[in-house]
C-alpha positions as CSV (number, residue, x, y, z in Angstrom):
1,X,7.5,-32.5,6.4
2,X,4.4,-33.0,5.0
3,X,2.2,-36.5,4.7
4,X,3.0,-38.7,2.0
5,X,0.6,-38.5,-0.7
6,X,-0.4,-41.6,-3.4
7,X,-0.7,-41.7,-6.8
8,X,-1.0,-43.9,-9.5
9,X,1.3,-42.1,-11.9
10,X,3.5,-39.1,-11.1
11,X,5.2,-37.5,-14.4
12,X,8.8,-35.7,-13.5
13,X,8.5,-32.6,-16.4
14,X,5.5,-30.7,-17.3
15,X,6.4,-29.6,-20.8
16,X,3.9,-31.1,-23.6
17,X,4.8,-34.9,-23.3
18,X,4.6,-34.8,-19.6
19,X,1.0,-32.9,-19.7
20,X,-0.5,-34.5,-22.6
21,X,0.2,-38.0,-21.2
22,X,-1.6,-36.6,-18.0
23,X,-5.0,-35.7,-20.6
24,X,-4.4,-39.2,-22.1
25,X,-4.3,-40.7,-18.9
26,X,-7.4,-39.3,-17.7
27,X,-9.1,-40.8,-20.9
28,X,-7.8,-43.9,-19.7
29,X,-9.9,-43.6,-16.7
30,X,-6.9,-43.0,-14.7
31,X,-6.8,-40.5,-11.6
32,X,-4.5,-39.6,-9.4
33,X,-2.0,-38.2,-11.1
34,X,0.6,-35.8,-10.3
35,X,2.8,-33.5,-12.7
36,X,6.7,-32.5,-11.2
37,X,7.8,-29.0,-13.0
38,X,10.1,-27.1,-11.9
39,X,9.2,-24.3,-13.8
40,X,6.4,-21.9,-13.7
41,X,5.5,-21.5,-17.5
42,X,7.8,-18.1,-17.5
43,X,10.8,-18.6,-19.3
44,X,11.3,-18.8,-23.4
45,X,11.1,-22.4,-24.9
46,X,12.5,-23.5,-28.2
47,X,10.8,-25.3,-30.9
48,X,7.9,-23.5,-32.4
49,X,6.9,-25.3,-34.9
50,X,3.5,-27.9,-35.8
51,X,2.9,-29.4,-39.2
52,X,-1.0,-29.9,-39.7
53,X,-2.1,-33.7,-38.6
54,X,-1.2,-32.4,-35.3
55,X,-4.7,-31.4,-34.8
56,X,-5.8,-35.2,-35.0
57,X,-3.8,-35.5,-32.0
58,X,-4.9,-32.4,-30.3
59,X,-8.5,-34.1,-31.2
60,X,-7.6,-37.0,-29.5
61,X,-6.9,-35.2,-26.4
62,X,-9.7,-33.2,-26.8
63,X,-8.3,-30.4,-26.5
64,X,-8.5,-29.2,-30.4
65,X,-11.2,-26.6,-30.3
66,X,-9.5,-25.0,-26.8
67,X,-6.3,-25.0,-28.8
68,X,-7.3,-23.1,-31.9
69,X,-8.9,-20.4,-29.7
70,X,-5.6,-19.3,-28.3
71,X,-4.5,-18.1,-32.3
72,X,-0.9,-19.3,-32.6
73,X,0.8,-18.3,-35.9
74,X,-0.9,-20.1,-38.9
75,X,2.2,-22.0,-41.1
76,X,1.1,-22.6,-44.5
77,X,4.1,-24.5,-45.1
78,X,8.0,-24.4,-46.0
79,X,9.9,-22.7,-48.9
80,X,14.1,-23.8,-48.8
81,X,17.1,-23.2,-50.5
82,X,18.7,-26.8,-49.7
83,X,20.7,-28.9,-52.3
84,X,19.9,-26.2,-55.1
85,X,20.8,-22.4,-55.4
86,X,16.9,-21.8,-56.0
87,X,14.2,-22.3,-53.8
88,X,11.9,-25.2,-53.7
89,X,8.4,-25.1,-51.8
90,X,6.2,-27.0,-49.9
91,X,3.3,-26.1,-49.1
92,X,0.3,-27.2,-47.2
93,X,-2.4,-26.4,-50.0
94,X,-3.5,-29.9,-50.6
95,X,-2.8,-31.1,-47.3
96,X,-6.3,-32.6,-46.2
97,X,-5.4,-31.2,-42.1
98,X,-4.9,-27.6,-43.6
99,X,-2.3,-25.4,-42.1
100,X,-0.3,-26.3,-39.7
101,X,1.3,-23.6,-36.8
102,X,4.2,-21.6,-35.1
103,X,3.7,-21.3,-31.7
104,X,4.3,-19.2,-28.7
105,X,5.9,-21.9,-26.9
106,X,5.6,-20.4,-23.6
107,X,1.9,-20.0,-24.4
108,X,1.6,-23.2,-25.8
109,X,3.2,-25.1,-22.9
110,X,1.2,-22.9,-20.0
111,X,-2.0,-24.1,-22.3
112,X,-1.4,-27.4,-22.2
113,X,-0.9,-27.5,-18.0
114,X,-4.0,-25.5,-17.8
115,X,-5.8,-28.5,-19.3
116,X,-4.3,-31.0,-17.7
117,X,-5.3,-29.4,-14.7
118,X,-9.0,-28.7,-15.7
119,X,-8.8,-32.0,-16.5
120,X,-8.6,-33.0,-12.8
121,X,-4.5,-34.1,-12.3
122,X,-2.3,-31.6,-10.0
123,X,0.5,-29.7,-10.6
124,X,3.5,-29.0,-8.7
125,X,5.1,-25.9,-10.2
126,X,8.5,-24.5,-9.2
127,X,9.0,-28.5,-8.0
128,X,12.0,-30.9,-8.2
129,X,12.7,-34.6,-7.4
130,X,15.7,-34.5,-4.4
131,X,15.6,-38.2,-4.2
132,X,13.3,-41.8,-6.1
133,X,13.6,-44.6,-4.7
134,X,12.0,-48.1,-5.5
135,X,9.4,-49.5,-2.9
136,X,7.8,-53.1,-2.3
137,X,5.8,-54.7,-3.6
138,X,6.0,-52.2,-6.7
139,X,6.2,-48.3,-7.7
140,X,8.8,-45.4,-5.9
141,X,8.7,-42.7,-3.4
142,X,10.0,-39.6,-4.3
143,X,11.2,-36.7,-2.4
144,X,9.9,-33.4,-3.9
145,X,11.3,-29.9,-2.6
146,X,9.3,-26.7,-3.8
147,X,10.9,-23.2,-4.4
148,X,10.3,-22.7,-0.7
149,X,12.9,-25.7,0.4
150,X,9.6,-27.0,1.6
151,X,9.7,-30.9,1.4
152,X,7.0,-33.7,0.4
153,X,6.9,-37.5,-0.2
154,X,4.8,-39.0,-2.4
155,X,4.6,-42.6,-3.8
156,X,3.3,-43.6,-7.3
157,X,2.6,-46.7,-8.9
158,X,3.9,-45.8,-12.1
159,X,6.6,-43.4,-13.3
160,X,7.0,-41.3,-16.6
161,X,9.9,-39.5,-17.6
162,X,9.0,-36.7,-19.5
163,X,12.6,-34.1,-18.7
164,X,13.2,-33.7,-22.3
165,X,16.5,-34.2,-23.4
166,X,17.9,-35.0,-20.0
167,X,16.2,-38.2,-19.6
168,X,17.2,-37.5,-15.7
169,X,15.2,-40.6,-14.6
170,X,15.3,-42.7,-17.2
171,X,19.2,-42.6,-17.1
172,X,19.2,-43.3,-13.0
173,X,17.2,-46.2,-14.2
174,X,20.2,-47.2,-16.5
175,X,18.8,-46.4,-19.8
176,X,21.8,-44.9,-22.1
177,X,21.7,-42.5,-24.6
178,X,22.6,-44.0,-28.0
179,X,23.1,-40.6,-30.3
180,X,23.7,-40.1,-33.8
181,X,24.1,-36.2,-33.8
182,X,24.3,-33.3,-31.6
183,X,23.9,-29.8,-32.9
184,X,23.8,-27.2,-31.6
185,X,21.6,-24.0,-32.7
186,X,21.9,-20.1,-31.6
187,X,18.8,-18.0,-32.0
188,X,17.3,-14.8,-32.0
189,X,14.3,-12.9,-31.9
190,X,13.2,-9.8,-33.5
191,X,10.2,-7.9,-33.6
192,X,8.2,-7.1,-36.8
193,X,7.7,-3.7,-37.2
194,X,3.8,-2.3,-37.2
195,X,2.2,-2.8,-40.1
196,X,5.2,-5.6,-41.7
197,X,4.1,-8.7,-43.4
198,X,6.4,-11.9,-43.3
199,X,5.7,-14.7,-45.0
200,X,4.0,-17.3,-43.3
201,X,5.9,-20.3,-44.6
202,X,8.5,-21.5,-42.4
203,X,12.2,-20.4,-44.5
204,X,15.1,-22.7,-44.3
205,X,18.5,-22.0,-46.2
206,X,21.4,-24.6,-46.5
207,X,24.9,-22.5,-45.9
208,X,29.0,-24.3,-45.5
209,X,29.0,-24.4,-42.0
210,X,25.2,-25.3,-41.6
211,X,21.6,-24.2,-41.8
212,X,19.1,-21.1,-40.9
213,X,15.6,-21.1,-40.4
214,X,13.3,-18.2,-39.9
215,X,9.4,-18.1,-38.8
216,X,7.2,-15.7,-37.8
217,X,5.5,-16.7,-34.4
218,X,2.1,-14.8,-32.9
219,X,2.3,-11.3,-31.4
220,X,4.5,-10.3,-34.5
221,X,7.8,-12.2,-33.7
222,X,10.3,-13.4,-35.7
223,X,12.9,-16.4,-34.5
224,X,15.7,-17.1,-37.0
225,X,17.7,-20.0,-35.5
226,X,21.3,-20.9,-37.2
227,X,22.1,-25.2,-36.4
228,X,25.4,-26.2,-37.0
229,X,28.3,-28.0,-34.6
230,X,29.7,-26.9,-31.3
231,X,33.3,-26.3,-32.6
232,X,32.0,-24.7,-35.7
233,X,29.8,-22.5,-33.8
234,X,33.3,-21.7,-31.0
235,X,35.3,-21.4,-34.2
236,X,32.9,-18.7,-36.3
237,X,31.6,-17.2,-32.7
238,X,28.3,-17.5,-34.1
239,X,27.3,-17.5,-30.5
240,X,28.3,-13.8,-30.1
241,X,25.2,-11.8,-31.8
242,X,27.6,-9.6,-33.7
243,X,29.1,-12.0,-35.4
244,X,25.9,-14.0,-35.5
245,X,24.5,-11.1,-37.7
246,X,27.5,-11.1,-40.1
247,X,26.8,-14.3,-40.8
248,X,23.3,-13.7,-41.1
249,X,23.3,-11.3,-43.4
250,X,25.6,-13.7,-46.0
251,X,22.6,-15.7,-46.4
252,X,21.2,-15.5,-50.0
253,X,17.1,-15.6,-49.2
254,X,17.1,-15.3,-44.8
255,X,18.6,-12.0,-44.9
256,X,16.6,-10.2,-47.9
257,X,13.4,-11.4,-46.4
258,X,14.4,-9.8,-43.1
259,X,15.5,-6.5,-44.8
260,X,12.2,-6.5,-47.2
261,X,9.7,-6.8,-43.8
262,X,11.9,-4.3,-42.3
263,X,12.9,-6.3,-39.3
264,X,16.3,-5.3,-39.8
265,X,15.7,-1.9,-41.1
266,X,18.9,0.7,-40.9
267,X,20.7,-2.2,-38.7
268,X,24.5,-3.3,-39.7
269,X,26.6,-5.2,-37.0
270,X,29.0,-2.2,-36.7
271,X,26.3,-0.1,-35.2
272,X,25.2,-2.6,-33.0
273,X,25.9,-0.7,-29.7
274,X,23.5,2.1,-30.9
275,X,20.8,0.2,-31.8
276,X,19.1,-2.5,-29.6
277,X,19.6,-6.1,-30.6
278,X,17.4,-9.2,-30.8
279,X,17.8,-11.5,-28.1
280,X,20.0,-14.3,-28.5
281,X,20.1,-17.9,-27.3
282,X,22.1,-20.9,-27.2
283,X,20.9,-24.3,-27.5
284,X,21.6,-28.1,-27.7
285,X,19.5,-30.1,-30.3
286,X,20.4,-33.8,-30.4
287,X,19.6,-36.8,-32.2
288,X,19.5,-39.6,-30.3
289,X,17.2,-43.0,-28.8
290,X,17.2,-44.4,-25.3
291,X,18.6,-47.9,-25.6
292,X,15.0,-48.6,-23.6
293,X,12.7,-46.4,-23.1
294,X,10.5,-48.1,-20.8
295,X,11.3,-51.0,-17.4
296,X,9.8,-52.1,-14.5
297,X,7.2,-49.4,-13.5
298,X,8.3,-46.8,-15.3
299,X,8.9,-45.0,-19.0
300,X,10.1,-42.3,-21.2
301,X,8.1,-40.2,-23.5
302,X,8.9,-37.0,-25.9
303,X,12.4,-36.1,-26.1
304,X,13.3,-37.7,-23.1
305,X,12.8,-41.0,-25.2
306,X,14.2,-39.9,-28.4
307,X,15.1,-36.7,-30.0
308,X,15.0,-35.8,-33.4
309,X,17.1,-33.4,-35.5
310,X,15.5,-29.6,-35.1
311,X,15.3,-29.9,-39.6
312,X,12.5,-32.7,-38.8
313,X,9.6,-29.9,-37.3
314,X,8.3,-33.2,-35.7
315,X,9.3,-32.6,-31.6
316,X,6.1,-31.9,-30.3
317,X,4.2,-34.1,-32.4
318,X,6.3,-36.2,-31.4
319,X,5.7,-35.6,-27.6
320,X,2.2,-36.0,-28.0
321,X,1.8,-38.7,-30.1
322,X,4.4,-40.4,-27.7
323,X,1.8,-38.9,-24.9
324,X,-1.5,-40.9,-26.4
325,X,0.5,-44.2,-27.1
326,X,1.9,-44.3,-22.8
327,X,-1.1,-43.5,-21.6
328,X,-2.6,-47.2,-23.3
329,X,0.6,-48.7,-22.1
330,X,1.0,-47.5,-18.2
331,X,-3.1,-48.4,-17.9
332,X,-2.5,-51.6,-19.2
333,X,0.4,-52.5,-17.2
334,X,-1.6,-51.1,-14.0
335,X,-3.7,-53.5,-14.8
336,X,-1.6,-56.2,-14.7
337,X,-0.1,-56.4,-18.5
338,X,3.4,-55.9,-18.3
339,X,3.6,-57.0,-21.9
340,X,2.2,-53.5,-22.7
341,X,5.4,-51.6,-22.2
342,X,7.3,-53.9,-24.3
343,X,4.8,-52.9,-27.2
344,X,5.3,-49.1,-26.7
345,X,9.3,-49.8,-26.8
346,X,9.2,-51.3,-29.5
347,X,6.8,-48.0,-31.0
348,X,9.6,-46.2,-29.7
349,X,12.1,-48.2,-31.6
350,X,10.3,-48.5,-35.1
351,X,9.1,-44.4,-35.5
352,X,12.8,-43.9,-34.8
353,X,14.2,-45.8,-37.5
354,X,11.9,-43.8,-39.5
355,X,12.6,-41.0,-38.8
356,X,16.8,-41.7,-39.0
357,X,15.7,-42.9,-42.4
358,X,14.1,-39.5,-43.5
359,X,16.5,-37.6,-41.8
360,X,19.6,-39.0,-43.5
361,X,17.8,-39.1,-47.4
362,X,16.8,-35.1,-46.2
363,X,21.3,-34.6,-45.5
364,X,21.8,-36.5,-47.9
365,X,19.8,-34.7,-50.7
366,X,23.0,-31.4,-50.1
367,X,25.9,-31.9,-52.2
368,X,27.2,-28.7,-52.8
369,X,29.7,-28.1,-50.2
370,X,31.4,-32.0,-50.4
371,X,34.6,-30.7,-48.4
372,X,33.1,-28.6,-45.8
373,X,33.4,-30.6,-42.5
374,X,29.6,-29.7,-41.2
375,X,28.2,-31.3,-44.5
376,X,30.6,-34.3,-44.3
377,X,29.6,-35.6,-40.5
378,X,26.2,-35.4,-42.0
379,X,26.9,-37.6,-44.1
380,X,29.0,-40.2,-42.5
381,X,26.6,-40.3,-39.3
382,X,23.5,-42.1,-41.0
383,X,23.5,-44.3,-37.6
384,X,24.7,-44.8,-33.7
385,X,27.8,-42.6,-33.5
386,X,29.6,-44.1,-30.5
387,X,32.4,-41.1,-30.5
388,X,28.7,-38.8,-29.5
389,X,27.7,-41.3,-26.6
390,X,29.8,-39.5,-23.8
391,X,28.3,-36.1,-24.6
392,X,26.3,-34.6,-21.7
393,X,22.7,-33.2,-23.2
C-alpha cells in the first residue's frame, strides 16, 4: 500500500470534461490535482462532432492553437432531409467562428490529457475508484486500484464527476437521473477509398423507425450512425451489420452518397461474407439532467451532469463549457463560497431547459410519419419521462 497522497481536486474520468476542468482549474491558480481514468486513450469513442464557437472555448483553455495543429476533419456544416423529402442546408459560411470539426475522438481525447498534463496536473491511467468515502472536517479519501491490483489512497478537498453518462459518483452521492429520452444508436465505420472525396458537411436523413447521420472524420473515415429505440433497433436487428446495411441502403440521400464516393463500391449485404465489413458498434445516447448536479464538496460536469440527444452536435461543447464554468465554482467554494456551486446548478439547470426547448421544436419540425411509434414518443416526451427513470445508462 502506498502513502496517501493530498489533493485539492481529484476528477473520477479523464474524457474532455474531466481534463478540461483540470486546464480550467489550473487557470484558477489551482494545483494539485489528480485525473482517475481508467482507460489509456486506446479504445474508439463516439461523438465526433464540434460546431465552430467551440474554438472560443478551446481559446479559453488555451489550448486553441495546440488544437488546430493536430488537423481533425474540417465540418463546413450540415445538409438534411428532415420534415421534407428534399434537402435543406446549413452551412457555416457566414458563421463569424468559421468551420467547425469531426474529430478523431480517440485523438482528440489523448490531446486533451496530454495538456492537462503539460499543464502540470497528474494522471492516473488504467485507474479506478474501489471505494470514496467522506472525511472530517471536509473532502473524501478514495481508494484507487491500477491495472496492476496495485492500491493507493488519496484525499481531496473537492470532487468532480466527470464518468459520462454513468454519473457513478454523483449517483452514490444520491443525485438521480431525471430522463426525457434514451436512444440508442448502432454505428459503423468505413474507409474512403484513395483518392474519394465526401462531402464535408455533416448528412442527416429522417427515416420511420428513426434517423442516420454520416461524416467523414480525419485519416479518410467515414462513421454513419443510425439513432432510433432499443425495441425498434431488437425488432429491425439493426444491431446485426447485415441487416444494418439493408436498412442503410433504403435511405434516399445516406446511401447514394456512400455509393457515389465509392465507400460501398461492389458491396450488397448478400455478399457480405466475401467481402470485409465496417466495424459496427452499439451505443446508448440519453437525454437526461441530474436532479443536482453539484453538493457538499463535490460536482458533476459533461454528460455526467446532463446529456443531450446525439441530433444536438453539442456533447463536447458541452463538456467544456461545463469544464470552464466548475473550475470558477470549486475555486470559489475552496475558498470558502459555498454559494458558488449553487450558481453553477442553477447554469446547469437553465442551458438544459434550453436545450429541451430546441430539441423538442427540432422533433417536432417531422410530420411525415404521424403513426410510426419512433416519431410519436418524440413527440409526446417534450419533458421528464418518469416511465425512462429506472433505465440503467
Amino acid at each position: 500500500m502506498k502513502h496517501s497522497m493530498e489533493y485539492d481536486v481529484a476528477i473520477i474520468g479523464g474524457g474532455p470534461g474531466g481534463c478540461a476542468t483540470a486546464l480550467a482549474l489550473r487557470q484558477q491558480g489551482i494545483s494539485k490535482i489528480l485525473v482517475i481514468e481508467s482507460s489509456r486513450y486506446e479504445t474508439i469513442r463516439i461523438g465526433e462532432s464540434i460546431p465552430p464557437d467551440t474554438r472560443l472555448l478551446l481559446r479559453k483553455l488555451g489550448i486553441l492553437e495546440d488544437f488546430l495543429k493536430e488537423n481533425h476533419e474540417s465540418c463546413f456544416g450540415s445538409c438534411s432531409c428532415w420534415g421534407d423529402d428534399r434537402l435543406g442546408y446549413n452551412d457555416f459560411l457566414r458563421n463569424p467562428y468559421g468551420n467547425g470539426w469531426h474529430l478523431d475522438r480517440r485523438r482528440f481525447n489523448a490531446f486533451l490529457a496530454k495538456k492537462a498534463m503539460e499543464s502540470g496536473m497528474e494522471l492516473h491511467c488504467g485507474t479506478r475508484v474501489t471505494d470514496c468515502d467522506r472525511i472530517t472536517p471536509g473532502g473524501f479519501q478514495l481508494q484507487l486500484m491500477g491495472e496492476d491490483k496495485q492500491k493507493q489512497t488519496i484525499t481531496t478537498r473537492f470532487l468532480v464527476d466527470a464518468t459520462g453518462t454513468r454519473a457513478s459518483f454523483a449517483q452514490s452521492m444520491g443525485a438521480r437521473k431525471v430522463f426525457v429520452d434514451q436512444l440508442i444508436c448502432a454505428i459503423a465505420f468505413f474507409e474512403l477509398p484513395p483518392g474519394s472525396h465526401f462531402s464535408k458537411l455533416t448528412i442527416l436523413e429522417a427515416v420511420e423507425y428513426g434517423w442516420w447521420y454520416v461524416a467523414k472524420l480525419p485519416n479518410n473515415k467515414l462513421a454513419a450512425v443510425v439513432a432510433s429505440e432499443s425495441s425498434i433497433l431488437k425488432e429491425t436487428g439493426l444491431k446485426r451489420i447485415n441487416n444494418w446495411l439493408t436498412y442503410l441502403k433504403e435511405t434516399k440521400y445516406i446511401y447514394q452518397e456512400l455509393v457515389d464516393c465509392c465507400a460501398l463500391e461492389n458491396f450488397s449485404v448478400s455478399s457480405a461474407s466475401q467481402v470485409k465489413a465496417p466495424e459496427s458498434m452499439v451505443c446508448a445516447a440519453p437525454s437526461f439532467r441530474l436532479d443536482r448536479a453539484s453538493g457538499n464538496g463535490w460536482l458533476a460536469v459533461g454528460d455526467a451532469a446532463s446529456a443531450f440527444d446525439p441530433i444536438s452536435s453539442q456533447g463536447i461543447y458541452k463538456a467544456l463549457w461545463d469544464a470552464l464554468k466548475a473550475a470558477k465554482a470549486i475555486a470559489s467554494y475552496l475558498d470558502a463560497d459555498s454559494r458558488s456551486l449553487e450558481e453553477y446548478e442553477s447554469l446547469i439547470a437553465s442551458r438544459f431547459a434550453n436545450y429541451l426547448t430546441q430539441r423538442n421544436y427540432f422533433y417536432q419540425m417531422e410530420r411525415r410519419w404521424p403513426t410510426a411509434p419512433f416519431w410519436q414518443r418524440r413527440h409526446e416526451r417534450t419533458g421528464w419521462d418518469s416511465s425512462l427513470d429506472d433505465m440503467a445508462v
